[in-house]
Structures are given as structure tokens and as C-alpha cells.
Legacy VTK file of the C-alpha trace (Angstrom):
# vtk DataFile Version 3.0
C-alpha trace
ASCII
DATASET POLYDATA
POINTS 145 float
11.193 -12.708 37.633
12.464 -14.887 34.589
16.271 -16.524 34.531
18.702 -14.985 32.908
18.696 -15.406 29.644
18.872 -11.499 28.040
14.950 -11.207 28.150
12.059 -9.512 30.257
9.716 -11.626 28.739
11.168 -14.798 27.466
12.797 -17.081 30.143
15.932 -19.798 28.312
13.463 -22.849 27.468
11.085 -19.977 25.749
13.827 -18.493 23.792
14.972 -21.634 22.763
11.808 -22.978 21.396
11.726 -19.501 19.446
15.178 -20.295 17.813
13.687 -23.563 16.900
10.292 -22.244 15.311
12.554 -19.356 13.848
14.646 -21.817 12.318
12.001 -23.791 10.784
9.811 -20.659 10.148
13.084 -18.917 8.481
15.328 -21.271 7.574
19.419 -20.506 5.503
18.480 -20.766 1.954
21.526 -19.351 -0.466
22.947 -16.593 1.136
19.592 -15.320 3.875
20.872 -16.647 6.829
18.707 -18.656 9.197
16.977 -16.950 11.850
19.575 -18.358 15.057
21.998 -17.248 11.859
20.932 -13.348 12.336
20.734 -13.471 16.342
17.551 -10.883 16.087
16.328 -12.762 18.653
18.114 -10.922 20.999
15.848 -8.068 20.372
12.841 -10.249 21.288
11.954 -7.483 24.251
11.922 -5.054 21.825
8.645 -6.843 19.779
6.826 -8.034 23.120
7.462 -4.440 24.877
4.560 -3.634 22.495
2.109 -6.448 23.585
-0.627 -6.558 26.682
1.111 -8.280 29.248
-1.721 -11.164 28.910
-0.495 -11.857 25.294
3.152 -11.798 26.026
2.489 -14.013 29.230
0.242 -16.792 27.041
3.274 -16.817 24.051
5.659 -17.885 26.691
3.514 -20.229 28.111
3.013 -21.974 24.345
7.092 -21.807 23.874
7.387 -23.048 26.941
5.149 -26.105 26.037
6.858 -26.277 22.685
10.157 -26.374 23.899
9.610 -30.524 24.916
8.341 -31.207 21.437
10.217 -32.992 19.023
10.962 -31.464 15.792
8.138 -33.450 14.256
5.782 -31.826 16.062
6.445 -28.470 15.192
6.511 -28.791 11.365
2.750 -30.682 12.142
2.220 -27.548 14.128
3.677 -24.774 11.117
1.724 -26.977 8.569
-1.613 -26.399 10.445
-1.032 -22.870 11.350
-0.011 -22.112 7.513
-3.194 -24.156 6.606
-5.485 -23.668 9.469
-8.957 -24.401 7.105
-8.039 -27.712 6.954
-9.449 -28.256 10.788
-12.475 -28.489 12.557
-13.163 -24.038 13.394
-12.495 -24.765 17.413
-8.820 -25.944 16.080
-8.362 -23.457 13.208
-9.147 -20.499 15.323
-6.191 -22.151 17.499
-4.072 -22.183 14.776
-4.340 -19.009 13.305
-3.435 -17.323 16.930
-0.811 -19.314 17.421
0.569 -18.356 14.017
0.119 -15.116 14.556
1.574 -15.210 17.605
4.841 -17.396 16.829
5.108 -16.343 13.261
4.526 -12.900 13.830
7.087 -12.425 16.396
9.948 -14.510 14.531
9.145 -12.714 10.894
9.360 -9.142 12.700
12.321 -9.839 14.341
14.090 -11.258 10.994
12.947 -8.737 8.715
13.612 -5.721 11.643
17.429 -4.827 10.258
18.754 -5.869 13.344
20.804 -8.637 14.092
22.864 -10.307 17.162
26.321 -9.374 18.463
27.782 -11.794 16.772
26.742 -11.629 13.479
28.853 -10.086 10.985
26.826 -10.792 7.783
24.251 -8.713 5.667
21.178 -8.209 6.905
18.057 -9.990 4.978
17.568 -6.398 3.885
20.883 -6.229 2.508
20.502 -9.051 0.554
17.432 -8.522 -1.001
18.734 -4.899 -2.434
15.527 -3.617 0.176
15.929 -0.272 1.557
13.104 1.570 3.197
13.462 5.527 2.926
10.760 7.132 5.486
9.331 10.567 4.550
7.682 12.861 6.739
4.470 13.207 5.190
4.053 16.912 6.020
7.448 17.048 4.168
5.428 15.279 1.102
2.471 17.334 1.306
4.869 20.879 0.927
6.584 19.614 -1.920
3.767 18.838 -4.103
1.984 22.403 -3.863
LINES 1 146
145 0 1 2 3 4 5 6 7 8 9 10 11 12 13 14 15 16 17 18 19 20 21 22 23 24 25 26 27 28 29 30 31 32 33 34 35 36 37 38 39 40 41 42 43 44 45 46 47 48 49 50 51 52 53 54 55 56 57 58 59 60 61 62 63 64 65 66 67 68 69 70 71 72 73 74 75 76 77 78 79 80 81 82 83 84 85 86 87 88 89 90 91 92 93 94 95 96 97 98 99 100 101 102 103 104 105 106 107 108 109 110 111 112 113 114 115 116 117 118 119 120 121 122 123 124 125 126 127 128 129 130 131 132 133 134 135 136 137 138 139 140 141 142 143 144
């Protein structure tokens, strides 16, 4: 059973060495906000509902880890996951988990439309003039015969 910090999944030092790779993965620039900005990570459970227990259970154990680092270390650590090539294969392979792991997560959150309670901005979406219309695609297929 994890603390009480609004996740299933996350317990507090996990979620906040998420805000701190979110904020350095998505950072304010102009008018986006910054990903602790946006509060989407209060819809964390609804990303890692999706992923094998094993997965979810080896991200919190790597934001748990990352929560003692100093800022230093995880801009070394988003360099080498952006640029995993420039390792010996035994790291890179490392690297391009953990990015997909961390990065994934904060970039689907952020980019999801949703944000925290207490935001009272635009969404990313917003911002960017991005809107996403879904079509059935039976709905497609009988208006083009």
C-alpha cells in the first residue's frame, strides 16, 4: 500500500521526482506552462493503469532513486537518454528504457488535455490552436460510397 499522495502507483518521493523530470522534460517557455504548471500529474494513475504491474513497479523504483539526485544529475541523465548512441550498448539500451519510461509518461500526461485542479490556464492544446476531431471510421467508410 503506497502513502497518500493521490496515486495507486506513485508513492510522494516518486511523484515528486516526476514533477522534477516533468519540469526539466517540459519546461514554461512563452505562454506553455511547465509541466508542475498544468498539474496533469494528477492523472498519473490514469497512464500507469495501462502498464504490467512489473513496469509500473520498476518506474517507481527509478523515481524513487531519482528523487535523491541533484538537479545535475538529471539533465546528465535527459542528455543521455535523448542521446543514448553516445554510450557503450549495455548503457544505451539503459537509456533508451528509461526514456521511454520517464519521458513517455511525463509527455502523455502533458499533451493528454487534462490538467490539475488548480489550474485555470489553456491547455498545451489550446495554445497550439490543436484540436483532435475523432471519426468513427465506419462513419468514414459510409460517406465515401
Amino acid at each position: 500500500m503506497q502513502e497518500k499522495c493521490g496515486s495507486e502507483f506513485l508513492n510522494p518521493r516518486a511523484m515528486r521526482a516526476l514533477e522534477r523530470m516533468g519540469d526539466l522534460v517540459v519546461p514554461r517557455v512563452g505562454k506553455l506552462p511547465s509541466f508542475t504548471d498544468l498539474g496533469c500529474i494528477e492523472h498519473v494513475d490514469s497512464v500507469l493503469a495501462y502498464a504490467p504491474p512489473e513496469d509500473s513497479a520498476n518506474l517507481r523504483t527509478l523515481l524513487n532513486v531519482l528523487y535523491f539526485a541533484p538537479s545535475f544529475v538529471l539533465r546528465f541523465l535527459l542528455r543521455a537518454m535523448a542521446n543514448p548512441d553516445r554510450y557503450p550498448e549495455f548503457l544505451a539500451a539503459n537509456f533508451r528504457l528509461i526514456d521511454m519510461g520517464v519521458r513517455g509518461v511525463v509527455l502523455s500526461l502533458y499533451y493528454s488535455g487534462k490538467t490539475g485542479t488548480g489550474y485555470t490556464g489553456q491547455t498545451p492544446h489550446e495554445l497550439m490552436g490543436y484540436d483532435v476531431t475523432r471519426v468513427p471510421l465506419d462513419t468514414v467508410a459510409s460517406a465515401t460510397r
